[in-house]
N, C-alpha and C positions, 0 to 999 in steps of 0.2 A: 504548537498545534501540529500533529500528523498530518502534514499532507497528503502522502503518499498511503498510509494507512486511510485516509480518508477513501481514496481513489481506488484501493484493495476492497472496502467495503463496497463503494458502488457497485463496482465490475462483478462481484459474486452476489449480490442481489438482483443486478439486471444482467447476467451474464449472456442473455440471448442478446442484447443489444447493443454492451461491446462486442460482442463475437461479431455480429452483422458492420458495425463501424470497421474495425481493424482486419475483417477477410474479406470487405468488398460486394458483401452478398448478404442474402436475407438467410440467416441461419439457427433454427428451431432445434430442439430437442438438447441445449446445452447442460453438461453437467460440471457443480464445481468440483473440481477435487482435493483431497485433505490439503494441506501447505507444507509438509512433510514430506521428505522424501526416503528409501529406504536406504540402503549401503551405513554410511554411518549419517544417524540423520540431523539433518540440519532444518532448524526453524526459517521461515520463509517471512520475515513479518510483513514487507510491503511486495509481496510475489502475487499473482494469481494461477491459478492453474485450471482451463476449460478442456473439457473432452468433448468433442461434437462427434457425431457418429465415425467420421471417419480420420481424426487427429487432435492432438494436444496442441489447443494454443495457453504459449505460457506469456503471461505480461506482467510487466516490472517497470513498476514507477517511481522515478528519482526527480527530488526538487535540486542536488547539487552533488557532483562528481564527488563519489565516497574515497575514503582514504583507505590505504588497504590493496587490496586486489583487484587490479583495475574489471571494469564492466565486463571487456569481451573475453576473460578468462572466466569468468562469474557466468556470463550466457554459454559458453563450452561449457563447465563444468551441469550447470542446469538441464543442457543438453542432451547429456551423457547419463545423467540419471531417469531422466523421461524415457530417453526411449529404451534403454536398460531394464526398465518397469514395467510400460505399456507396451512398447513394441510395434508404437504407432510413429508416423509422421509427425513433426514435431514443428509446428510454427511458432518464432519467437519474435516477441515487440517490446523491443524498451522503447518507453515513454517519456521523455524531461518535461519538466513542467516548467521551470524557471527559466526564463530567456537567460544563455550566459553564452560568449562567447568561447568560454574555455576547449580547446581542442578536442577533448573525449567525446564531449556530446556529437562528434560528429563521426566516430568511430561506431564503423559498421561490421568490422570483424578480425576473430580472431587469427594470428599468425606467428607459428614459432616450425622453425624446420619446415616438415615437411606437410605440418596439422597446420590445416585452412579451416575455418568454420565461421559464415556467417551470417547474419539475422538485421529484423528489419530495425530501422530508428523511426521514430515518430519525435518531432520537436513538434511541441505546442503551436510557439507562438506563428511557427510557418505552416498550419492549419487551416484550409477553409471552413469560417465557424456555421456555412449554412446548412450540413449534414446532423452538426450538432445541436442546431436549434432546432430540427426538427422533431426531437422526441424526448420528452421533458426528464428518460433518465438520464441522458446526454449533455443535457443541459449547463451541470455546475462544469464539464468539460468546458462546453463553449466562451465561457471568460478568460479563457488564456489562448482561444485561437487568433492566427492573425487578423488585425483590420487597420485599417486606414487612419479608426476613428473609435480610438479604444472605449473611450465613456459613452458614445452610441451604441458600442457593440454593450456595456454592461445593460445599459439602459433599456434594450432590446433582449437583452436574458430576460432580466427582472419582468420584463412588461409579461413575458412566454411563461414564464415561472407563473404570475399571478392568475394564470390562464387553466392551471391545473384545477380539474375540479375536486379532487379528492382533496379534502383537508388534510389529511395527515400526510400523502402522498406531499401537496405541496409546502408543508412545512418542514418534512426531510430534503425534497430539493431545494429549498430555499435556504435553508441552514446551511446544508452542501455548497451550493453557489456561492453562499457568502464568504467561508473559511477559503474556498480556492482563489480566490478574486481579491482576497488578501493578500495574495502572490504577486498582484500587479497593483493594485488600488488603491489608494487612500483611504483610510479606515471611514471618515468624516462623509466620501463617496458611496461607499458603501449604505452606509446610514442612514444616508438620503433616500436611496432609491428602495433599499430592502427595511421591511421593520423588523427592530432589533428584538422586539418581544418576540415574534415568529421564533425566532433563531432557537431563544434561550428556552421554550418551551418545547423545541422539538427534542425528541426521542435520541436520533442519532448524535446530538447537541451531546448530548450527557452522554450516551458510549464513547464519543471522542476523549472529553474530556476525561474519564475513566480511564480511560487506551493510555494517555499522558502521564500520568497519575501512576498507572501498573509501570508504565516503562521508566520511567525517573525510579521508581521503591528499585526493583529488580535489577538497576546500575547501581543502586546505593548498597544493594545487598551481594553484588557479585565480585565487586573489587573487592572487598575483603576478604569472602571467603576462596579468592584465588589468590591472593597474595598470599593466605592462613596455612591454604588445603595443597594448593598447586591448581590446576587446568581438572576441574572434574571431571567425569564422564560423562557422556548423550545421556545417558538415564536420568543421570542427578540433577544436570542441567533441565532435562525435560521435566523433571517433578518439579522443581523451585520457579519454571517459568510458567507454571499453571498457577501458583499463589495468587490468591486477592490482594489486592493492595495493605487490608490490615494486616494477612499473613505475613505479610513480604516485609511491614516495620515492625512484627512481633519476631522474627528468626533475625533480622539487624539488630534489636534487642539480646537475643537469647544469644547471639556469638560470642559475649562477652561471659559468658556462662562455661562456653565451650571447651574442653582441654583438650581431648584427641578428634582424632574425622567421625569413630566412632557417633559422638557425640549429635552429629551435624545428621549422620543415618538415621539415628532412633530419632530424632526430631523430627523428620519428614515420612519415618515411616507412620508416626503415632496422627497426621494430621492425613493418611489416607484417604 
């Protein structure tokens, strides 16, 4: 399960109220922006990007310190293209979701020579969860903030959750709640306090799973044709990562087909 896509789709549904959680203040008129950026462009998939009248707040949620490029070169480099684009102030929040002690998550900025550059950390579970129980889009947040008394604090979402009057509102945060609370909880805990029916009927329930579903096809189709082709180009890569899931195991079929790169072009230009 996406958690951090999970937490990408809240934040750009309710963006007025993370933006008001993570800058401290009541803050209207937010917009999301594409997750794209320009120079040579890179896919954002657990990124958000808010514009409020007067700066870009960008927020990035990790459930476990990635392999790769460590964070605070990831937050410069994000950095640098914001404000290179907008030419706004640029507030940055990485998120951890998963309690770990590992070193990184406690790295607040970047450092090399004479380049300084750096941004806020937010850890969950050292959160007070009463900002987040106050407003039910906040809500599947609050099961991984701190408490004393972790199955009370669930028990205390759940109750706040059942409190939503809009059906469908509280069946996306409830599905939401459920999937993050996964992170700390016993499934069996879970089960108890939320119904598992709500979950499997909710809407976002089935875009999640969907979300999982594209990103597993799209690793199964990308090893090959980088092993095949070599390291594609932004274009190619950005045509193959719009596929549907069925596109995506119809061109893992159709590679075996394939003899030149040629091959792999007229394929993706005919499914325009």
């Amino acid at each position: 399960m996406q958690f951090d896509n999970l937490c990408k789709y809240l934040a750009e549904k309710y963006p007025d109220k993370f933006a008001s959680w993570l800058l401290g203040q009541p803050t209207t008129s937010v917009e999301v922006l594409k997750n794209e950026l320009s120079l040579e462009p890179i896919r954002a998939d657990s990124v958000t990007f808010l514009r409020t009248q007067s700066q870009i707040l960008h927020l990035e949620f990790q459930v476990q310190v990635p392999s790769g490029k460590p964070m605070p070169l990831r937050m410069l480099n994000y950095f640098v293209r914001l404000y290179w684009q907008y030419n706004l102030p640029v507030t940055q929040v990485l998120i951890w979701l998963q309690q770990t002690t590992n070193p990184a998550v406690f790295e607040t900025q970047f450092r090399q020579g004479l380049t300084s550059h750096g941004y806020q950390v937010i850890r969950m579970w050292e959160q007070p969860p009463e900002p987040l129980l106050q407003d039910p889009a906040l809500l599947p947040m609050a099961v991984l903030a701190a408490s004393d008394n972790a199955t009370e604090l669930l028990t205390q979402v759940a109750s706040e959750v059942a409190k939503i009057e809009s059906n469908v509102q509280r069946q996306e945060i409830s599905a939401s709640t459920e999937i993050l609370a996964g992170l700390r909880f016993n499934k069996n805990l879970i089960r108890n306090l939320f119904r598992e029916g709500m979950m499997r009927e909710s809407v976002i329930y089935q875009d999640i799973l969907e979300e999982g579903r594209q990103e597993e096809a799209l690793k199964m189709v990308m090893r090959p044709l980088t092993r095949r082709f070599g390291t594609l180009s932004p274009d190619l890569q950005a045509r193959i990562q719009v596929l549907s899931v069925a596109q995506l195991e119809d061109l893992n079929e159709a590679l075996f087909d394939f003899s030149e790169f040629s091959d792999l072009v007229n394929w993706l230009e005919e499914r325009r």
